[in-house]
C-alpha positions as CSV (number, residue, x, y, z in Angstrom):
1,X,0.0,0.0,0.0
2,X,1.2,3.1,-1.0
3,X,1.8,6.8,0.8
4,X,-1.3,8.0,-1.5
5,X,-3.5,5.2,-0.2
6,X,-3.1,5.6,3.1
7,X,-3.9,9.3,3.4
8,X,-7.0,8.3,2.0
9,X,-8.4,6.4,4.7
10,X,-11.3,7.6,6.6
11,X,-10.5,8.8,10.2
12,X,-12.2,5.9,12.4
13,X,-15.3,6.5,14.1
14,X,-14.9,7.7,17.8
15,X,-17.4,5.6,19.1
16,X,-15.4,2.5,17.8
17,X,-12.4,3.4,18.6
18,X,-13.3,4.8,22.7
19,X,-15.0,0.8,22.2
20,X,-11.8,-0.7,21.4
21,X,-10.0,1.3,23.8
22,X,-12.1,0.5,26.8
23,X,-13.4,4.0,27.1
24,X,-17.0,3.5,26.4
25,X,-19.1,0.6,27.4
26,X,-22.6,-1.2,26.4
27,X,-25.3,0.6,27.5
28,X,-26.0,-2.8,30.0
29,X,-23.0,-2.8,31.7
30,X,-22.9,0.8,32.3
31,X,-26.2,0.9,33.9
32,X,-25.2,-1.9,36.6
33,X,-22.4,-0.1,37.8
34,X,-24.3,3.4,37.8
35,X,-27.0,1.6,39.7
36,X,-24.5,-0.4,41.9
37,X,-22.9,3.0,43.0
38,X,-26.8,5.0,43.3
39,X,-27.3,1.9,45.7
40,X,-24.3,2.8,47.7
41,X,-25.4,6.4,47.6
42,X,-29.5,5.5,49.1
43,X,-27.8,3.2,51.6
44,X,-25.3,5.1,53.5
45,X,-25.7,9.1,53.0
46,X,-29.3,8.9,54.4
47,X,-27.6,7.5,57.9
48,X,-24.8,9.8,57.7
49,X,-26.7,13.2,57.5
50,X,-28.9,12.2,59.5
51,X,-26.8,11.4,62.4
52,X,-25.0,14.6,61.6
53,X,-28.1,17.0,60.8
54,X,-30.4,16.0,62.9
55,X,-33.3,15.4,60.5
56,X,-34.5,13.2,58.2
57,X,-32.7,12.6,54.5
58,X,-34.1,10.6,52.1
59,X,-32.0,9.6,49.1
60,X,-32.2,7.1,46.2
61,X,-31.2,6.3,43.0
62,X,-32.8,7.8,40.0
63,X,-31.4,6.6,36.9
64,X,-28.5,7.3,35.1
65,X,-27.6,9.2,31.9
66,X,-24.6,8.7,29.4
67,X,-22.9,11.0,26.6
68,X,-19.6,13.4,26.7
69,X,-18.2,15.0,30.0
70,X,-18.9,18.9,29.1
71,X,-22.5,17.7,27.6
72,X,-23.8,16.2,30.4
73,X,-22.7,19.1,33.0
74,X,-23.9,21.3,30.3
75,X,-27.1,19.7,29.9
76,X,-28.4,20.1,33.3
77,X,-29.0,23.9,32.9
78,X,-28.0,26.9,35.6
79,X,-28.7,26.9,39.5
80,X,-26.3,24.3,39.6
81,X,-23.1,23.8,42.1
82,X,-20.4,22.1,40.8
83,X,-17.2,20.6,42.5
84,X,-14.3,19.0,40.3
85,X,-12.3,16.6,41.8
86,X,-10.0,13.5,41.6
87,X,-9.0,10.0,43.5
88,X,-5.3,9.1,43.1
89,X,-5.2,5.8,41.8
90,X,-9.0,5.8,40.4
91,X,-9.6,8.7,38.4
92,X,-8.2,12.0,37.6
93,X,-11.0,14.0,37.1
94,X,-14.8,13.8,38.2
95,X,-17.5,15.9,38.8
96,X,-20.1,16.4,41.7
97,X,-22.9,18.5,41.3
98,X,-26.0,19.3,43.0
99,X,-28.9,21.8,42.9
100,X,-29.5,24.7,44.4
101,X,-32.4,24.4,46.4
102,X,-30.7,21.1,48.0
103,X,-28.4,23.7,49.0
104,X,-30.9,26.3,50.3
105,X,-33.2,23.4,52.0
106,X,-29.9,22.1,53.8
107,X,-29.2,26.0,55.2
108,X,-32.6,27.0,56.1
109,X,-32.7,23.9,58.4
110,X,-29.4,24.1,59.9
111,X,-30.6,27.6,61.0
112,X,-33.4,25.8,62.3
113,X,-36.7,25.9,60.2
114,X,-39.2,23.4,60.1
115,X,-39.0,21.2,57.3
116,X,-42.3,21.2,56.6
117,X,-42.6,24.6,56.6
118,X,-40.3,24.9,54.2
119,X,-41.6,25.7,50.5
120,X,-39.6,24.7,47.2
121,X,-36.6,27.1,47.4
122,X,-36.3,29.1,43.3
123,X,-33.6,27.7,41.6
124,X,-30.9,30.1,41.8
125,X,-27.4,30.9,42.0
126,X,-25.9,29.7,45.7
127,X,-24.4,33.3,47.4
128,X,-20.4,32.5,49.1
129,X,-21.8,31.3,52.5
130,X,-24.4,29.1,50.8
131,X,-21.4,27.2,48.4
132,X,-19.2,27.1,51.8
133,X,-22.1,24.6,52.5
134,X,-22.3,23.3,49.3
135,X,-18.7,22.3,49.6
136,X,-19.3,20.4,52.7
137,X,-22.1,18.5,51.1
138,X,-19.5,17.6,48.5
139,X,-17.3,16.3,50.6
140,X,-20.1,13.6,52.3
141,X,-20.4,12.6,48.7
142,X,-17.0,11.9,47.7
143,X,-16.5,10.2,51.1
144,X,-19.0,7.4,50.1
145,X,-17.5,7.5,47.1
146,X,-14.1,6.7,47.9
147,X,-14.9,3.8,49.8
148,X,-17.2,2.3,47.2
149,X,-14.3,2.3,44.6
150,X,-10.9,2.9,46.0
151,X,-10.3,-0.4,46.9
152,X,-8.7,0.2,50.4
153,X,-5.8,2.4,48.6
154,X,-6.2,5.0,51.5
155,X,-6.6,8.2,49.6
156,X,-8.6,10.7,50.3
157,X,-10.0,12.8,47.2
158,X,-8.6,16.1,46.0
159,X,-11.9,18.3,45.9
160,X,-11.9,21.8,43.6
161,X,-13.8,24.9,45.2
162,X,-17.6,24.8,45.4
163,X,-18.7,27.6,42.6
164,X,-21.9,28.3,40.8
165,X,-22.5,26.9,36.9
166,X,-22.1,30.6,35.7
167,X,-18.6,31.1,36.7
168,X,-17.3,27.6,35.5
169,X,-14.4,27.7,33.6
170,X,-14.5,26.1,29.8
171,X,-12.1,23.3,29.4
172,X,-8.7,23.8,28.3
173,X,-8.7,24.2,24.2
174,X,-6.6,20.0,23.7
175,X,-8.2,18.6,26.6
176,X,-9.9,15.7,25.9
177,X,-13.9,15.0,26.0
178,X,-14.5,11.5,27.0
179,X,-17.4,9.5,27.7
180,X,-18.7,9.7,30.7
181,X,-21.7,8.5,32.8
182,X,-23.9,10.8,35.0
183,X,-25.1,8.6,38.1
184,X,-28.0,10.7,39.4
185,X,-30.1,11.0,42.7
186,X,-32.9,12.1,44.6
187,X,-32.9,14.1,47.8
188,X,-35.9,14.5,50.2
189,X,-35.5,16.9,52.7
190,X,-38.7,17.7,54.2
191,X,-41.1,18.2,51.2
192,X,-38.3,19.3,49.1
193,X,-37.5,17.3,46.4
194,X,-33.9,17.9,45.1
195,X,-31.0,16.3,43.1
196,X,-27.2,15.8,43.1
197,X,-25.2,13.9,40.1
198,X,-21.9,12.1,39.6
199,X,-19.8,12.5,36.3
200,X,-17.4,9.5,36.1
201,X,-15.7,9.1,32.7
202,X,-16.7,5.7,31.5
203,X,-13.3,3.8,31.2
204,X,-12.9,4.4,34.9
205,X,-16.2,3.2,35.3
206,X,-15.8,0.4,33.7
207,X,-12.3,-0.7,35.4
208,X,-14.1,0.1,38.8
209,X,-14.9,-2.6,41.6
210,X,-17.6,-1.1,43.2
211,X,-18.3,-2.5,47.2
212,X,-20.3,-1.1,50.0
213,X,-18.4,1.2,52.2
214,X,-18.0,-0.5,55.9
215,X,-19.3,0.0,59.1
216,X,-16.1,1.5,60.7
217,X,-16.2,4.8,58.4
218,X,-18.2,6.5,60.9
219,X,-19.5,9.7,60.3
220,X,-19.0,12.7,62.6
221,X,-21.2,13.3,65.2
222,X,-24.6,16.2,64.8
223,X,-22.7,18.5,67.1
224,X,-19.3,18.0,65.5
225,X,-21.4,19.0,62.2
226,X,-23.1,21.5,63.6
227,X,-19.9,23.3,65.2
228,X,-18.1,23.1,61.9
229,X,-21.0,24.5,59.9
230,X,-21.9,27.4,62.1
231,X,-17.8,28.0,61.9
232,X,-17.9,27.6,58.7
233,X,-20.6,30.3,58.3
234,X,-18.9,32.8,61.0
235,X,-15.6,32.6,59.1
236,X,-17.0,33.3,55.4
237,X,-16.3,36.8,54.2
238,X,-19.0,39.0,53.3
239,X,-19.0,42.4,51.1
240,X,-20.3,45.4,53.2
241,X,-22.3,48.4,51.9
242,X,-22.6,51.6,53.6
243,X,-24.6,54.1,52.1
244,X,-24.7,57.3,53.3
245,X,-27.6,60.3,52.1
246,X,-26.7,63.4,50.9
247,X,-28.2,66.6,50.6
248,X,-30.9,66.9,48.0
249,X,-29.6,68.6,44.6
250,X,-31.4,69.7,41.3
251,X,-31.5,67.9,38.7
252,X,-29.8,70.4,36.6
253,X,-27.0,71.3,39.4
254,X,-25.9,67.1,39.4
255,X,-25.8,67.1,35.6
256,X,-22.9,70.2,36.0
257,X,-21.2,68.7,38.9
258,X,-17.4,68.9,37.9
259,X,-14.5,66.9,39.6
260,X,-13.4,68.8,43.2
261,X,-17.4,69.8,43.6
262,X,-18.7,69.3,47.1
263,X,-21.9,67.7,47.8
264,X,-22.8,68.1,51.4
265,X,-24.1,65.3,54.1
266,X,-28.1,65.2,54.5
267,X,-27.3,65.3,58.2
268,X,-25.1,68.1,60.4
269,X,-24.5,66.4,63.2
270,X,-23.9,62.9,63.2
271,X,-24.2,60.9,59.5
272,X,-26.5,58.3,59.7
273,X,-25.1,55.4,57.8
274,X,-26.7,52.2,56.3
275,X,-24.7,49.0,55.9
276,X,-26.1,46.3,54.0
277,X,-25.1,42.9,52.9
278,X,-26.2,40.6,50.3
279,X,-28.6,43.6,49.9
280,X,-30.2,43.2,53.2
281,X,-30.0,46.3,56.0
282,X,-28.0,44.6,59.0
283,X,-26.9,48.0,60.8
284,X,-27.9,51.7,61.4
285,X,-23.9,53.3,61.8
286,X,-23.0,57.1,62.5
287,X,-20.0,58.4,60.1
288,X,-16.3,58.8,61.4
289,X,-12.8,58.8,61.3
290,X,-10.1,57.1,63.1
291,X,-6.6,58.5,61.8
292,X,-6.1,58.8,58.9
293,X,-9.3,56.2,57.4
294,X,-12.8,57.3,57.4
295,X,-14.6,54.7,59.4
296,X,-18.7,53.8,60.7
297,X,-20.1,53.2,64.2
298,X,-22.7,50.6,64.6
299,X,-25.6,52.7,66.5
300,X,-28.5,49.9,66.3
301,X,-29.2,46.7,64.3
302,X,-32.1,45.5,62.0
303,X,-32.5,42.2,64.0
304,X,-31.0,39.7,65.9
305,X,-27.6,37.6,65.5
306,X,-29.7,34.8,64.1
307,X,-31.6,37.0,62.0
308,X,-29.0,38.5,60.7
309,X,-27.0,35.5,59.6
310,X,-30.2,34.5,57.4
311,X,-30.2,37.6,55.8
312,X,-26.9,37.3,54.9
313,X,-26.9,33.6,53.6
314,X,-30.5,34.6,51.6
């Protein structure tokens, strides 16, 4: 066979070749191990959060879904919390996602709500505090995970920052998009109905031995839990506002106002200040200085510590 022959060959399909290569299985076999991991999933995360929470978890399997990687994260829309991660010795790169009003459902009862007086949350994007949670959520996840298909290597999984489907990064131009299988579940908290999902390329799928995690992987205590997420909480940062009124001006006299123009304070005595977060009033301030920096003085808040923290996280 000639040079002039051989450039003439069609490139092969990619569906045969990720076959030949082990990189995509039968629809058959890729649904037993989906379902044997969503069985590991319904068995041992209900017990877990619930000894950690305090109240009830329901989770099961519900189906799976194959395709390409980006497709399937792709496919499941906005509202979504991702988490990239990897298992040395079992995978380089998977993805955990779950929605948002999992997420939101998960706060409100930590802070103590009633599950069922607790509506279906809106989809949305999760605000910092809210993915700080998410990312804990995450970690329960892979946890069960790693036990069901590392084998006993003792590593623990390398898990990428909690962040929101609108600020996830494209893939790399080169990087590969392999076949991949989404295993995906149900959540019940309260009468909230909710999902998360597991991206698993399918040749590490199909090399994976997938067995029930044991007994002695306990889970951390509800007030070991509970002390890490209310510190968890306390410690995430938060943008402040303060907004300060000024003195009523014409219409015409802003539209001429020049650099080095003064506009005075509403106020001549003490400035009343406003400082919001997350768009929420948490404190009435007075203006001042200290030094050299220009500073506020909390006078009165807009509700209690409790309060507060919920209008924060919302």
């Amino acid at each position: 066979m000639n040079a002039a022959s051989v450039t003439s060959l069609p490139a092969m399909d990619p569906e045969i070749l990720a076959r030949l290569t082990g990189k995509l299985g039968d629809q058959a076999t890729i649904s037993r191990l989906c379902a044997s991991l969503g069985e590991v999933f319904s068995e041992f995360l209900p017990d877990m959060l619930e000894s950690e929470l305090g109240f009830e978890v329901a989770v099961s399997y519900a189906g799976f879904t194959t395709g390409r990687h980006g497709e399937l994260t792709e496919g499941l829309g906005g509202a979504m919390a991702f988490c990239d991660a990897s298992l040395r010795d079992w995978c380089d790169h998977f993805t955990l996602i779950c929605d948002s009003p999992m997420v939101i459902t998960l706060v409100e009862n930590m802070l103590g709500a009633v599950s069922d007086s607790i509506e279906d949350p809106e989809p949305r994007p999760l605000s910092k505090i809210e993915l700080d949670v998410a990312a804990m959520m995450f970690d329960r996840v892979s946890s069960v995970l790693t036990t069901a298909v590392g084998g006993g290597n003792g590593f623990e999984p390398l898990l990428g920052p909690a962040h929101n489907a609108e600020t996830r990064k494209p893939p790399e131009d080169g990087i590969e998009d392999p076949f991949a299988a989404m295993i995906n579940m149900a959540v019940g908290i309260g009468p909230v109905l909710s999902t998360f999902h597991v991206v698993i390329p399918q040749g590490v799928l199909l090399k994976s031995a997938i067995t029930a995690p044991k007994p002695a992987n306990a889970p951390k205590t509800r007030a070991e839990w509970s002390e890490q997420l209310g510190e968890q909480v306390r410690r995430s940062k938060v943008t402040l506002e303060a907004r300060i009124r000024l003195e009523s001006q014409t219409l015409d006299t802003v539209s001429r106002l020049q650099a080095g123009d003064i506009i005075p304070f509403n106020e001549a005595a003490d400035v009343r200040v406003e400082v919001n977060a997350n768009g929420r009033k948490l404190y009435v301030c007075e203006f001042g200085r200290s030094g050299a920096r220009y500073t506020v003085r909390v006078k009165d808040t807009y509700g209690s510590e409790e309060e507060l923290l919920q209008h924060i996280i919302g």
